[in-house]
C-alpha positions as CSV (number, residue, x, y, z in Angstrom):
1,X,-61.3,106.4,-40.3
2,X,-63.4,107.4,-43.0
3,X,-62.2,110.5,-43.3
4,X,-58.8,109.7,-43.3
5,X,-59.5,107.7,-46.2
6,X,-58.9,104.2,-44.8
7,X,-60.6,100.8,-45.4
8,X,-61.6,99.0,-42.4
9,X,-64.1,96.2,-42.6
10,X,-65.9,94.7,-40.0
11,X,-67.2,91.8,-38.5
12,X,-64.7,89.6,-40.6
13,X,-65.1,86.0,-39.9
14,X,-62.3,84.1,-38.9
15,X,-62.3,80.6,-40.6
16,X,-59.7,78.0,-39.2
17,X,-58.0,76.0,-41.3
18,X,-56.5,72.2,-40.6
19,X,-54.9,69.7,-43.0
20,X,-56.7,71.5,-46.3
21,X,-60.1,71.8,-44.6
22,X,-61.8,74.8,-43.7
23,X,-64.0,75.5,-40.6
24,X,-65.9,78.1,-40.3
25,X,-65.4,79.3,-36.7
26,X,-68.2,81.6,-36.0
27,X,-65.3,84.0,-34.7
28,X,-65.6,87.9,-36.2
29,X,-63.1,90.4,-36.1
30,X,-64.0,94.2,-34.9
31,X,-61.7,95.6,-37.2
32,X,-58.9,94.8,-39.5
33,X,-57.9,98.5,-40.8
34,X,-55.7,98.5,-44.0
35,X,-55.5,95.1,-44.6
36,X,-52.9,95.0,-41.6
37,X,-54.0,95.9,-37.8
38,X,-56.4,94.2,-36.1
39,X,-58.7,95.6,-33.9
40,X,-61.0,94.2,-30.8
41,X,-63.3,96.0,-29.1
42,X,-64.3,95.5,-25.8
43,X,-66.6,97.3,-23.2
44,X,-66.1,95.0,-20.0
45,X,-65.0,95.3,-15.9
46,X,-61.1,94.7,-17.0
47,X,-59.1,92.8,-19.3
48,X,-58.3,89.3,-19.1
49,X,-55.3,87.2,-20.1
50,X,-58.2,85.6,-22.2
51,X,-58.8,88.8,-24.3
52,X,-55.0,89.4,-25.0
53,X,-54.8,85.1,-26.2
54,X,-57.7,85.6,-28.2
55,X,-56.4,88.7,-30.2
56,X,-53.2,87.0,-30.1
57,X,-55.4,83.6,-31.8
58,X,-56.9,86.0,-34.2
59,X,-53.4,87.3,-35.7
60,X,-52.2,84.5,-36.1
61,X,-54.9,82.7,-38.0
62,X,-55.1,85.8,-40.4
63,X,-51.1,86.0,-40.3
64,X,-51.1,89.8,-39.7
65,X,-48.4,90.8,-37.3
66,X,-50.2,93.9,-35.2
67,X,-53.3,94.2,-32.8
68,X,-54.9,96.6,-30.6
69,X,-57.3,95.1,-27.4
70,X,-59.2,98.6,-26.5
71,X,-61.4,98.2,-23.5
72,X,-63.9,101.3,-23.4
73,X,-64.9,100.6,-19.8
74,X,-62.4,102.4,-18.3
75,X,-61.5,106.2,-17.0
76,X,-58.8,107.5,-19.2
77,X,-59.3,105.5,-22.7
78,X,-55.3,105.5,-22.8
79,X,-55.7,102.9,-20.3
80,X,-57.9,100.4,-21.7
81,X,-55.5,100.2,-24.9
82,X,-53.2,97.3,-25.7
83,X,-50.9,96.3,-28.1
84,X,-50.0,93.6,-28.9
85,X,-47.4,92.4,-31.6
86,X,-47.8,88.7,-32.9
């Protein structure tokens, strides 16, 4: 991604926020490239529905619209990769 020339910070916190108050929710983001995709990481035995709700959570709380669950633990990367539209 660097070369490419694209921004992509990581470890964003996730802060929740309820009638005008803000909570910090200890919850990170992997990756948000371009201000727009979300990314999670994972290096686990297979994906759960948990890991697809929780990227789900994540884009809606920072209202982006497209996010990519990518397990690592797996034979053929192309099968660990999900996408996921919110």
């Amino acid at each position: 991604m660097d070369r490419a020339g694209l921004k992509y910070p990581r470890q964003l916190i996730v802060p929740i926020q309820y009638d005008k108050i803000t909570i910090e929710s200890g919850s990170r983001l992997d990756f948000v490239v371009e201000s727009s995709v979300v990314f999670e990481l994972k290096a686990i035995e297979k994906l759960l529905p948990i890991h697809e709700a929780r990227l789900l959570t994540y884009l809606r709380l920072t209202q982006k619209r497209l996010g990519f669950l990518i397990n690592f633990n797996v034979v053929l990367l192309k099968e660990g990769i999900r996408r996921l539209v919110n």
